[in-house]
C-alpha positions in Angstrom: 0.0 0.0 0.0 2.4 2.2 1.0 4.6 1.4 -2.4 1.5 2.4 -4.4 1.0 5.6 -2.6 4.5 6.9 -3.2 4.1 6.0 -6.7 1.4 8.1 -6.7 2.5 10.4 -5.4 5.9 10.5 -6.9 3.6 11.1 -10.5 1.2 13.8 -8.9 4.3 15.3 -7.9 5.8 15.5 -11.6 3.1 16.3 -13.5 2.1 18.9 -11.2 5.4 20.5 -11.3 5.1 22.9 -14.0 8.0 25.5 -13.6 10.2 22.8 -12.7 10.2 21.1 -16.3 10.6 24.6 -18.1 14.3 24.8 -19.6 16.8 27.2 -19.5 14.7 29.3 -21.9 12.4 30.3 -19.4 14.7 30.5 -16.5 13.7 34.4 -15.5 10.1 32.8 -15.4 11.6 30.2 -12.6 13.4 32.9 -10.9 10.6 35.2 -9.9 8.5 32.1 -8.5 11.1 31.3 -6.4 11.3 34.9 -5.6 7.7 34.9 -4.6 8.6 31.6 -2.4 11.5 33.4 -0.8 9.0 36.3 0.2 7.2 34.0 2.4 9.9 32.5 4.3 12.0 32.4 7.2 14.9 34.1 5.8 12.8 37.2 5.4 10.5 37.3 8.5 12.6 36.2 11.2 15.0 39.0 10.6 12.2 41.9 10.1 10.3 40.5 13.7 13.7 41.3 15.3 14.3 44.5 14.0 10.4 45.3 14.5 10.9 44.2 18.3 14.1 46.1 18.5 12.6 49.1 16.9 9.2 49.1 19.4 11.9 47.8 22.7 10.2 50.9 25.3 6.5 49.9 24.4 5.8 45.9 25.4 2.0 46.1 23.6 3.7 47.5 20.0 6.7 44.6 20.4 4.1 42.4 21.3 2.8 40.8 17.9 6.4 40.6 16.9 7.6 38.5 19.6 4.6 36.1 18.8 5.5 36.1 15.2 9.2 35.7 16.2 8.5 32.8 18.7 6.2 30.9 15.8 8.4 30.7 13.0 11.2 29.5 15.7 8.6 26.8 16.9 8.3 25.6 13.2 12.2 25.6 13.2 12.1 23.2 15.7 9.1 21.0 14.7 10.3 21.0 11.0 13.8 20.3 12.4 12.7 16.9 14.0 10.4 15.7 12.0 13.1 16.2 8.6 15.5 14.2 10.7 12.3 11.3 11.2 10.8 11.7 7.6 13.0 11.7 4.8 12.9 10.1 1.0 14.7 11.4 -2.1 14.0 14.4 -3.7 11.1 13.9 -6.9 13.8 14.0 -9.9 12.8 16.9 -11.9 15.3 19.2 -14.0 17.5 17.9 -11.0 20.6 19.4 -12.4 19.1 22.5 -12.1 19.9 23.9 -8.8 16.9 26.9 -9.3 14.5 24.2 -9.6 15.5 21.6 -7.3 17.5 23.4 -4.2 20.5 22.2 -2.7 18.5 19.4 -0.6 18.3 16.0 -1.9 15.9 14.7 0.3 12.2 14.9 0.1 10.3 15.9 3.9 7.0 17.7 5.6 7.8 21.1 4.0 9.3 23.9 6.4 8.9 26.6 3.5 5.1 25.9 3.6 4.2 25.1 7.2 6.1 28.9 7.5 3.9 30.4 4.9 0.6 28.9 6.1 1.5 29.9 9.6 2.2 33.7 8.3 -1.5 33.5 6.6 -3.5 32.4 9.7 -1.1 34.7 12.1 -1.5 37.8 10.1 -5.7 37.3 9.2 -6.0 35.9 13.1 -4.2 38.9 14.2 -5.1 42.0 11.9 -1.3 42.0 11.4 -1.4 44.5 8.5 -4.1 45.9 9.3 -3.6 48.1 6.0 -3.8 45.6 3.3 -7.0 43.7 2.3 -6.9 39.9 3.6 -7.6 39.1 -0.3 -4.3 39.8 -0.8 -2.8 39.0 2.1 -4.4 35.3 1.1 -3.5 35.4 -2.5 0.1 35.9 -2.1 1.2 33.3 0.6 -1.4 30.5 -1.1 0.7 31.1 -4.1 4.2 31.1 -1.8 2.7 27.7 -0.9 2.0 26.9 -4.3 5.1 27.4 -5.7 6.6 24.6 -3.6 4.9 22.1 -5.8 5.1 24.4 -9.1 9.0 24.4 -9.0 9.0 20.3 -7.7 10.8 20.9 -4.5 8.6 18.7 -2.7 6.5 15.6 -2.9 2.8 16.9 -2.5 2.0 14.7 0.6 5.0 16.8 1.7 3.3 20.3 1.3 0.1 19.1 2.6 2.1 17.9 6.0 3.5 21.5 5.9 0.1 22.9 5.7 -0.9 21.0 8.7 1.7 21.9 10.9 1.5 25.8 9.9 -2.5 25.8 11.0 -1.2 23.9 14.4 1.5 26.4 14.8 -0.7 28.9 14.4 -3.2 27.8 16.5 -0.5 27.4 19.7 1.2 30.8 19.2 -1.7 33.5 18.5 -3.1 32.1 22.1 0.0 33.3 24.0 -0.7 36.6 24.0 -0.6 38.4 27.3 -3.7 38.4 28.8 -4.6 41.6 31.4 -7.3 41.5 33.9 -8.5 45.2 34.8 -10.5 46.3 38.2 -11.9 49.5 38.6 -11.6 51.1 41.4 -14.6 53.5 42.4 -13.5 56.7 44.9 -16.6 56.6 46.3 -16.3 52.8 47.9 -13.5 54.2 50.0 -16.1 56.6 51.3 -19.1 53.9 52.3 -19.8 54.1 56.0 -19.4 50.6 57.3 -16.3 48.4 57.4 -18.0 45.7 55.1 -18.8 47.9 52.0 -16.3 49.8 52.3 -13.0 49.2 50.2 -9.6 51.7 50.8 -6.7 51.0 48.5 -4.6 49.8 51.3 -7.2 46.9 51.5 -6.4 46.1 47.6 -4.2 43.4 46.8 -1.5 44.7 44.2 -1.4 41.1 42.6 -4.8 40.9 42.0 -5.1 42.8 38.7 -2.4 44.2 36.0 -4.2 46.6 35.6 -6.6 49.0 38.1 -8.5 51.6 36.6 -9.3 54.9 38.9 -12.8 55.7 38.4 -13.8 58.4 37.9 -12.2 61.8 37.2 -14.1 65.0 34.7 -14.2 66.1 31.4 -14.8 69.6 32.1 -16.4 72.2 29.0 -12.6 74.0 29.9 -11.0 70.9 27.6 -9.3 69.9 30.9 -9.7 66.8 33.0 -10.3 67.3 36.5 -10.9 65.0 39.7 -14.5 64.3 40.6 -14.0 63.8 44.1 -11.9 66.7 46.8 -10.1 64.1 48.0 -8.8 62.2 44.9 -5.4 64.7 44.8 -5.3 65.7 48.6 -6.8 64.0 51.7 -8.8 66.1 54.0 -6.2 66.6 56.5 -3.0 69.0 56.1 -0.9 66.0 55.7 -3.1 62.9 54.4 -2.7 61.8 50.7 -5.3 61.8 48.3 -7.2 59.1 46.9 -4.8 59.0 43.6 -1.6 58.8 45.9 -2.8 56.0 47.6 -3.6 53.9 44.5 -0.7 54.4 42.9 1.5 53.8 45.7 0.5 50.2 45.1 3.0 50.0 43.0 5.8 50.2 45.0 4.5 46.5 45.7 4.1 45.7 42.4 5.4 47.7 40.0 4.3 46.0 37.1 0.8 47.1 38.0 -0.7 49.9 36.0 -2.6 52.4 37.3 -5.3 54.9 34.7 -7.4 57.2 35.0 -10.9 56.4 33.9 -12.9 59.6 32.5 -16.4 59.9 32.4 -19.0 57.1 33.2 -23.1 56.9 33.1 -23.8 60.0 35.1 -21.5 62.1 33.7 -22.7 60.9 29.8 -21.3 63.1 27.1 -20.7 66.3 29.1 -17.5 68.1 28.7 -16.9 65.4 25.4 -19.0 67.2 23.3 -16.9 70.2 23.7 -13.3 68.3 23.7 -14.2 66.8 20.3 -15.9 69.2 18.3 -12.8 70.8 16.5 -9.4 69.9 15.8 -7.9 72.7 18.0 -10.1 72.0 21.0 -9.0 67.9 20.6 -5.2 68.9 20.5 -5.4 71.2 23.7 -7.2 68.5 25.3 -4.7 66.2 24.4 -1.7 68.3 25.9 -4.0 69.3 29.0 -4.3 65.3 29.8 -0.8 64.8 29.1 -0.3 67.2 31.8 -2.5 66.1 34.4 -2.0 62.3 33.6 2.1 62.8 34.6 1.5 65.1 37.1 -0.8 62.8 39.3 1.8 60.1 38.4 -0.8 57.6 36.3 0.3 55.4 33.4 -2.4 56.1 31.2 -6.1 56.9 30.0 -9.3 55.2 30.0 -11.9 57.2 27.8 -15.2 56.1 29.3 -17.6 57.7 27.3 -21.1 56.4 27.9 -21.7 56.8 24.7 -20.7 58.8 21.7 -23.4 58.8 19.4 -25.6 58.6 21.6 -28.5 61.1 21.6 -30.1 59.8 25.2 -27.1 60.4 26.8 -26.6 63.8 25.1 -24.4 63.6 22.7 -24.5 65.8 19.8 -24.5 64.7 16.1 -20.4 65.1 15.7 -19.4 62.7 18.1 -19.0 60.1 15.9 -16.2 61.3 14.1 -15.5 63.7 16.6 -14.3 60.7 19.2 -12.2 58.9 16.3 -10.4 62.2 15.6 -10.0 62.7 19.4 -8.2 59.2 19.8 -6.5 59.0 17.0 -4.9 62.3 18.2 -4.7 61.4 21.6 -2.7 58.0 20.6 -0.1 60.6 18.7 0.8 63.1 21.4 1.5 60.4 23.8 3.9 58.2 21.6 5.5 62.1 20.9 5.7 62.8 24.3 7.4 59.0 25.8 9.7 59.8 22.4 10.2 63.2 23.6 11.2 62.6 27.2 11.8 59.5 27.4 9.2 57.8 29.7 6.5 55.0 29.5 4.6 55.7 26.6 1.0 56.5 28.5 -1.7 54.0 27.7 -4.8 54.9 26.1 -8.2 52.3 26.5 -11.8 52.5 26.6 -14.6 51.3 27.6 -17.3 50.9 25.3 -21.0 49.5 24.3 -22.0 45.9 24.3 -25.3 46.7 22.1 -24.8 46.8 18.4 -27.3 50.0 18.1 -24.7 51.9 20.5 -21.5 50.9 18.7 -22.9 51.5 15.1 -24.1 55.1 15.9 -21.1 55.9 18.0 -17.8 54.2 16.9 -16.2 53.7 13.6 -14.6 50.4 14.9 -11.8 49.7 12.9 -10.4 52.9 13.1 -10.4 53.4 16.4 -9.0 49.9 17.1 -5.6 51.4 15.5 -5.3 53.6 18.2 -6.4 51.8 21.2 -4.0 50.1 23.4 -7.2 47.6 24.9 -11.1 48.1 24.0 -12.6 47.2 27.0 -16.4 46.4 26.0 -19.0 46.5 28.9 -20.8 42.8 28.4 -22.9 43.5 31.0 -26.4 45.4 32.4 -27.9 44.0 29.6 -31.2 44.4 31.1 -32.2 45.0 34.3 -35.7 46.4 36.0 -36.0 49.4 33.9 -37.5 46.7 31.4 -40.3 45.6 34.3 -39.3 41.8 33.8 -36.9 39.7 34.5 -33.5 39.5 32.7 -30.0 38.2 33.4 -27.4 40.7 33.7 -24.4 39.4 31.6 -25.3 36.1 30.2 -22.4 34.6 27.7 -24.9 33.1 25.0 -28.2 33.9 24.2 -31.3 31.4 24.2 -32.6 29.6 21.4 -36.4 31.8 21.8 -34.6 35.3 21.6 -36.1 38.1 19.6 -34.0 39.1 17.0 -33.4 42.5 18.4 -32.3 40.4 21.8 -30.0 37.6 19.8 -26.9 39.4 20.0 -27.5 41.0 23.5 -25.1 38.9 25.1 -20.6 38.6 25.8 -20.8 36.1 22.7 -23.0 37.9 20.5 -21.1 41.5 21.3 -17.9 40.5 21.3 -18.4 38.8 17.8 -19.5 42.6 16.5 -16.5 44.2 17.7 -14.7 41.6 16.0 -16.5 41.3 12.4 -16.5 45.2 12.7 -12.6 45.1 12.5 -11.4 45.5 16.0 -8.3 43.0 16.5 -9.6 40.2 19.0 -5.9 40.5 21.0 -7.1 44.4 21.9 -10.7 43.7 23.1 -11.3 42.9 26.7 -14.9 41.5 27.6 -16.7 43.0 30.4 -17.4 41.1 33.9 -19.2 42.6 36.9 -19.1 41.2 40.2 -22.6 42.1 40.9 -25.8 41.3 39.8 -29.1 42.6 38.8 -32.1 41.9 41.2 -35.7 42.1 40.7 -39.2 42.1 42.7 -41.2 39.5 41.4 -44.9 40.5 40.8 -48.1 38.8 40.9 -51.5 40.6 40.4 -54.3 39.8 43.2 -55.6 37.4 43.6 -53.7 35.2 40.9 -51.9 31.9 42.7 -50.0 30.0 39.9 -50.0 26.3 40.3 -46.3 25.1 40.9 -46.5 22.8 38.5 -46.7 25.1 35.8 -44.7 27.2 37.3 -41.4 24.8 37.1 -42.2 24.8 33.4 -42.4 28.7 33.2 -39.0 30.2 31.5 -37.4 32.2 34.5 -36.3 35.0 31.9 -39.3 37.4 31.0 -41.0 37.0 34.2 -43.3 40.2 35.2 -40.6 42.4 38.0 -39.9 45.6 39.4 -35.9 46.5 41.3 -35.9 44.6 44.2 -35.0 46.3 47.2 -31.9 48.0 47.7 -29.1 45.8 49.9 -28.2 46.8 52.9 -24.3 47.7 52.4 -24.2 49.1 48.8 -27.8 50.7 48.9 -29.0 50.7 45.7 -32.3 49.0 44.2 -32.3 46.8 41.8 -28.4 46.2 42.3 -26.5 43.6 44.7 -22.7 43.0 44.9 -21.9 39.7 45.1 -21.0 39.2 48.6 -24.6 40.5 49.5 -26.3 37.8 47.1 -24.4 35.3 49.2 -25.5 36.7 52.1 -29.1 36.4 50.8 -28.2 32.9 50.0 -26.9 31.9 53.1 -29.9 33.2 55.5 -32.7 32.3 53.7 -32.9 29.0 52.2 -35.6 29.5 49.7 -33.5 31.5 47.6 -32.5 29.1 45.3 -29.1 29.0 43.3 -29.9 27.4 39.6 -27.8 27.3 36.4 -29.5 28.4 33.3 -28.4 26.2 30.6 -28.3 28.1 27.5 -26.8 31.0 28.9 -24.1 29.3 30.8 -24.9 31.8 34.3 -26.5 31.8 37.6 -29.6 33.0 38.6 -31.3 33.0 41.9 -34.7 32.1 42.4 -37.9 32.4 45.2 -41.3 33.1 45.4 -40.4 36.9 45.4 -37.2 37.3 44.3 -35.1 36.7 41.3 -31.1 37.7 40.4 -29.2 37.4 37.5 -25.6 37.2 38.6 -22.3 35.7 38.3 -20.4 33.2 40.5 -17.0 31.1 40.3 -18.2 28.8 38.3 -19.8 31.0 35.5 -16.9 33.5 35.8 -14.4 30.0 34.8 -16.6 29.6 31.6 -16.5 33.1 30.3 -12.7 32.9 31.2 -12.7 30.0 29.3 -14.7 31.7 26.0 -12.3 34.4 26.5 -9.3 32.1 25.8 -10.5 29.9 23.2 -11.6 32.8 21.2 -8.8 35.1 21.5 -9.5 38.0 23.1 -6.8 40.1 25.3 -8.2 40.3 28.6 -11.3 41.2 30.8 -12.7 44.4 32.7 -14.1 44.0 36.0 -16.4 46.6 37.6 -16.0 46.9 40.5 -13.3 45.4 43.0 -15.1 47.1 45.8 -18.7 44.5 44.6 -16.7 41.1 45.4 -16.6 39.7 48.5 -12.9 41.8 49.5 -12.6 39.0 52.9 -13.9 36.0 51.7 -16.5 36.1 54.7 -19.7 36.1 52.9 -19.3 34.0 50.3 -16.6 31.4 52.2 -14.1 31.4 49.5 -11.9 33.3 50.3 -11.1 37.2 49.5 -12.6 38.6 46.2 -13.3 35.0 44.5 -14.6 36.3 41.7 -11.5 38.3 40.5 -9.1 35.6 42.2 -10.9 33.1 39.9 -10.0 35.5 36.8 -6.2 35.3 38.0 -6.5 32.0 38.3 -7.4 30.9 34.9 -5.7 33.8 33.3 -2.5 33.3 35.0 -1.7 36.8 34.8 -0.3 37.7 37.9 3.6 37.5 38.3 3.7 34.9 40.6 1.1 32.9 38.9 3.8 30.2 38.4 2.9 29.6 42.2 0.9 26.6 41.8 0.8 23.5 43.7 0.5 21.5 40.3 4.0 22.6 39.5 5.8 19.8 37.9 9.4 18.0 38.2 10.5 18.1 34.7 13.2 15.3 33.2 17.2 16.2 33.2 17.1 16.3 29.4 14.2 19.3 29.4 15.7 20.8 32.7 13.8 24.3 33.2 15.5 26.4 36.1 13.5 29.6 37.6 16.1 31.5 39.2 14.8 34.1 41.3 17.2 36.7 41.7 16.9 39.4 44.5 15.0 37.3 46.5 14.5 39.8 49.7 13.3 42.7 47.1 10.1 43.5 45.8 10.6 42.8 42.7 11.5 39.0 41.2 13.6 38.6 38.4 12.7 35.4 36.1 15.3 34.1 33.8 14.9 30.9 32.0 17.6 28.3 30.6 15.9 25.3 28.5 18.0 23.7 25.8 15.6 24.5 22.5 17.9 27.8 21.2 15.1 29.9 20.3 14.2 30.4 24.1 17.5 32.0 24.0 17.0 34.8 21.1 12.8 35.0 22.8 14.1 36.0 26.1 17.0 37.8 24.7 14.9 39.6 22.9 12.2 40.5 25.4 15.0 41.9 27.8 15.6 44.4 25.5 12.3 45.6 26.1 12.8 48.3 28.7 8.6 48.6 29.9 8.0 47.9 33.6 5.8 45.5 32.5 8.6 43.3 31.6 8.6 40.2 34.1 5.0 39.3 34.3 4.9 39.9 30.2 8.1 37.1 30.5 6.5 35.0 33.1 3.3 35.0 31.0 4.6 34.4 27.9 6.9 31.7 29.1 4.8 29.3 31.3 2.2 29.6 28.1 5.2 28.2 26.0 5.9 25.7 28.1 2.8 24.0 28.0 2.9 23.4 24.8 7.0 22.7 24.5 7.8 20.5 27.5 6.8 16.5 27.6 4.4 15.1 30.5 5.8 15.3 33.8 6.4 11.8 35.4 7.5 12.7 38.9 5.7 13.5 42.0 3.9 16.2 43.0 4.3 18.0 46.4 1.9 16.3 49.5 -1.2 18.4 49.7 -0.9 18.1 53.4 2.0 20.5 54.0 2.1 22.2 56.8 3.9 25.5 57.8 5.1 27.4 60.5 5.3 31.1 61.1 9.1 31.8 62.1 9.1 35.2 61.8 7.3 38.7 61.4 7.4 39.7 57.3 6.8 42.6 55.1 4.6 42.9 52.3 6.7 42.0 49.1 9.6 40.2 50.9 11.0 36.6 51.3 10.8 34.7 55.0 11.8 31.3 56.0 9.1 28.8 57.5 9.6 25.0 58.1 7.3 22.5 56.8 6.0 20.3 59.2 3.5 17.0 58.9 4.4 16.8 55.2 5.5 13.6 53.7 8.4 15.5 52.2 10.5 15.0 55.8 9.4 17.3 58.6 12.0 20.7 59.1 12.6 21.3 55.5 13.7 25.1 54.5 10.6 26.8 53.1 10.4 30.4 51.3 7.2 32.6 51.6 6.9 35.2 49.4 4.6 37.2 51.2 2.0 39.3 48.9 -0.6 40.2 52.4 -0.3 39.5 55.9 -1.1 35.9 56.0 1.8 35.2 54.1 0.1 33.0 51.6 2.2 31.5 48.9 5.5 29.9 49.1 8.7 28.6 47.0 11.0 25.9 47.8 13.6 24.6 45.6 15.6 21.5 45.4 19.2 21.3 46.5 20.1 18.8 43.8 18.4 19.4 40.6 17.2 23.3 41.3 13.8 22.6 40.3 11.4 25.4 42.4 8.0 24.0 43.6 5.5 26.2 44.5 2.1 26.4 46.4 0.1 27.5 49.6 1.5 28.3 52.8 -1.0 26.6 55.6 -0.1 28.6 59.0 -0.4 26.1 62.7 0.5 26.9 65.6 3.2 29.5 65.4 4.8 27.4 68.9 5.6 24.4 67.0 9.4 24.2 66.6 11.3 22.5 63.4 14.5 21.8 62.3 16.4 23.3 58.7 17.2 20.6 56.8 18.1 20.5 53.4 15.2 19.6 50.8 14.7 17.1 47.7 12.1 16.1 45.6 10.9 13.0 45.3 13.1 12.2 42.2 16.2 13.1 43.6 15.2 11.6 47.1 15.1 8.2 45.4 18.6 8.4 44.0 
């Protein structure tokens, strides 16, 4: 079977090798094929991603696509580079003196040229790459680079087809490693509630939870300046207190890969002060410079345009704004790559946040043009409806239902974040919208009408007759609960029923009065999930001051909700941390060397043996951003699930124990022994301490320098231990 495959392949391959029978006659003909193959290889594209990475080194999001683009054609290096020394057979023998025709090579294997060029076609269309040039063309000109491998007889045609597959797998692997970001807003008001429940200060805020936080809200005054919206944002209310802005930001002497902007605007403030900033070119450009001004001076890295909504004639806005906000960005993304060019400095980010509803984002934004000049488009998949409908609705569902009206189809994180997309919005720059509360409602029953409960299990939950429900008791507002108050609810009063709507893939809770569309871990996981097999960048949460900040309410543990975004996003810096952490062999030896370890800040370097980690990394240090190491750390442990083989050795007992040695700062290494663990009682143990409990440690092993990570599990701080050296289980049995 197989001899009568070759062979027929072996003839496909001839006839079907057109230029490669042409004589010497027609050897200018040959040449610029195999100039057209050159333009889609390696030899081109390898070197252009390192210049583009070298050129873009003080701005991580414009290096970005390069890196990827860098990392995938190394990855194809490496796969082509096994599998040619596997799968081998003689080169089809066509014009084989001719060395324009048949290449130096005189072996026959799964095509590296193709699997390159097919991986440039889906990496640019997945990724907008030229955002410029029509995907037509884009398609055109690397199906013929691929074409032109069997054209000039180079390879067998099972041979191209293998390099085909692989290019589409490549592909597939590197556009998901992307960084992925996880902004909070903070709201200046929930520093400000009166109890100790409700209320959130930043001190209170865990600088690993989020890359990003997002300081909401400051003005867009008629004066084309921005201004705080709260007399305590710059200074306290004392001589000497800080202001609300100082005390953010000084997160980041924590964490200073955490970003801190300024959010502008919002739902009360609508399009006030916007309409003026964008009605001519010389008010946008004073604008511009005035935020430049106020954005350094307050010490934030960046702004977050939260006009709610351009466009929008409900909220105000006048008929310009369309074009208006497009001119606005566009000139806003100028001035501040001008000014980081000019002095030096971070370039300032500029995001959004936008409309889920296609209505809104039709008559407001011309999508793919704004897209260009947007570092993230954060879109607000949320308060779909809510009791200003009178019936019952779920706040943020992912999908729709099958019995939607057509004007309700789309009203959902699926359906919106598909019209960003399909306008032209690169999937890698939109974020989808998350809130950790939910939307509660007043069920209503006329007099006198009892409905039997049989037909009222068979009654759709979504449509039912509602007003707001009653306004909580911490955040005080009807028709709205944050999620530690629906647990609350929950938890006292067992008829309110926790049940999963199907379709929709989200919560709802359910009694004879009451009904709440919300989210919990679980639905949170999913739409992390959706997030990462589609593509998109990252996720906006509103508001960190909503979740459940000690884990009290909702028993488990302090804001779940945004934890459980870390979580499966891994974008924190120490997301490494993880008890699953495995062993890997001698021959794949990865080493984490944390450098510095009593300082704030942890270097990662990483040492495998494939070369192209080398150039990645080398690369990425060149990249001077702040947001360097959890960029590297991201990027890296992504890699590595998809370039190192099953672990085989043992994991770290679940049962370890630990106790508290010593006092320890925020940021900073301490020892602690490991007791009760089937490791060996008194083994060296480090915490890196991110709050007061001390809750994640790092222990590495003497002999083969492998770091494990996991959770620190505080007994009695009396219990005494010895310090012992500490190995694995691998090296323990040797």
């Amino acid at each position: 079977m197989l001899k009568t495959f070759h062979a027929y392949d072996q003839d496909l391959s001839f006839r079907w090798a057109l230029f490669g029978r042409l004589n010497s006659r027609y050897i200018h003909l040959r040449k610029l094929v195999i100039a057209l193959e050159f333009s889609g290889s390696g030899y081109v594209w390898i070197p252009y991603s390192l210049i583009m990475i070298e050129l873009y080194r003080t701005s991580i999001n414009e290096a970005m696509p390069f890196i990827l683009l860098f990392t995938g054609l190394m990855y194809d290096i490496a796969i082509i580079g096994i599998t040619k020394s596997i799968i081998r057979r003689p080169r089809p023998k066509i014009n084989h003196d001719d060395v324009l025709s048949i290449g130096p090579d005189k072996f026959s294997f799964p095509s590296g040229h193709t699997s390159r060029a097919v991986f440039l076609l889906f990496y640019f269309i997945e990724t907008n790459f030229f955002q410029q040039i029509p995907k037509s063309v884009i398609i055109s000109w690397l199906g013929s680079v691929v074409a032109s491998r069997i054209l000039l007889g180079r390879h067998y045609v099972s041979d191209v087809l293998a390099g085909v597959l692989f290019g589409i797998f490549e592909c597939t692997t590197i556009v998901h490693l992307s960084p992925l970001v996880a902004r909070c807003y903070f709201a200046n008001w929930a520093a400000k509630r009166s109890d100790n429940i409700s209320r959130l200060t930043p001190e209170e805020i865990d600088p690993f939870l989020c890359t990003h936080i997002n300081f909401a809200f400051g003005k867009v005054l008629e004066s084309l300046t921005i201004a705080p919206s709260e007399e305590d944002d710059i200074k306290g209310w004392t001589l000497n207190s800080k202001g609300m802005y100082e005390r953010v930001i000084k997160l980041k002497e924590t964490n200073p890969d955490l970003r801190v902007l300024l959010s502008v605007g919002g739902w009360t403030h609508a399009s006030r002060g916007f309409n003026d900033v964008s009605k001519n070119a010389a008010n946008i450009k004073t604008f511009a410079a005035n935020s430049i001004k106020f954005l350094r001076d307050n010490k934030f890295d960046g702004l977050d345009l939260d006009w709610e909504y351009p466009g929008a004639k409900d909220q105000g806005a006048e008929p310009h704004t369309k074009t208006g906000y497009t001119k606005l960005v566009k000139k806003l993304s100028e001035m501040f790559q001008q000014e980081a060019e000019q002095t030096g400095k971070e370039k300032l980010l500029l995001t959004c946040a936008t409309a889920a509803a296609r209505h809104r984002i039709e008559a407001g934004y011309e999508v793919s043009e704004l897209c260009k000049s947007f570092d993230f488009v954060s879109v607000m998949t949320y308060d779909y409806h809510g009791s200003w409908e009178g019936k019952t609705g779920h706040n943020s569902p992912l999908y729709g239902m099958s019995n939607d009206r057509k004007k309700f189809r789309e009203w959902n994180i699926k359906g919106s974040m598909h019209v960003w997309s399909a306008l032209g919005c690169p999937k890698e720059k939109l974020n989808i919208g998350l809130s950790a509360y939910g939307r509660a409602f007043t069920l209503l029953r006329e007099p006198g009408v009892k409905i039997r409960k049989s037909k009222e299990k068979k009654k759709s939950p979504i449509g039912l007759k509602a007003g707001a429900a009653e306004a909580g008791k911490y955040t005080r507002e009807a028709g709205v609960l944050s999620y530690y108050e629906i647990c609350e609810l929950i938890e006292q009063n067992p008829s309110n029923r926790v049940l999963w709507h199907q379709e929709m893939s989200v919560p709802y809770v359910s009694s004879d009065t009451l009904w709440i569309g919300y989210d919990n871990v679980r639905s949170v996981k999913l739409k992390m999930k959706f997030l990462k097999d589609q593509g998109y960048g990252g996720v906006i949460i509103w508001s960190l001051d909503l979740d459940d900040k000690t884990g009290d309410f909702c028993k488990e543990g302090p804001f779940p909700l945004i934890n459980a975004v870390k979580n499966e996003l891994s974008i924190s810096p120490n997301h490494v941390s993880n008890t699953n952490t495995k062993c890997f062999d001698d021959n794949n030896t990865l080493v984490l060397l944390f450098e510095n370890i009593n300082s704030q800040s942890t270097t990662i370097t990483v040492v495998y043996k494939n070369f192209f980690f080398f150039l990645l990394l080398d690369a990425m240090d060149d990249i001077n951003n702040r947001n360097n190491e959890y960029i590297k750390a991201e990027l890296v442990t992504k890699l590595l699930k998809h370039f190192l083989p099953e672990d085989r050795s043992s994991r770290l007992s679940s049962d370890m124990m630990a106790t508290i040695n010593s006092k320890h700062s925020s940021g900073s290494f301490t020892h602690k022994s490991l007791s009760n663990s089937s490791l060996g009682d008194g083994q060296i143990l480090y915490c890196l301490c991110r709050s007061s409990d001390c809750s994640t440690f790092m222990i590495a092993c003497d002999a083969c320098n492998i770091w494990y990570h996991g959770s620190c599990i505080g007994v009695s701080e009396k219990e005494s231990a010895k310090i012992e050296n500490f190995f694995c289980h691998r090296c323990r049995r040797k």
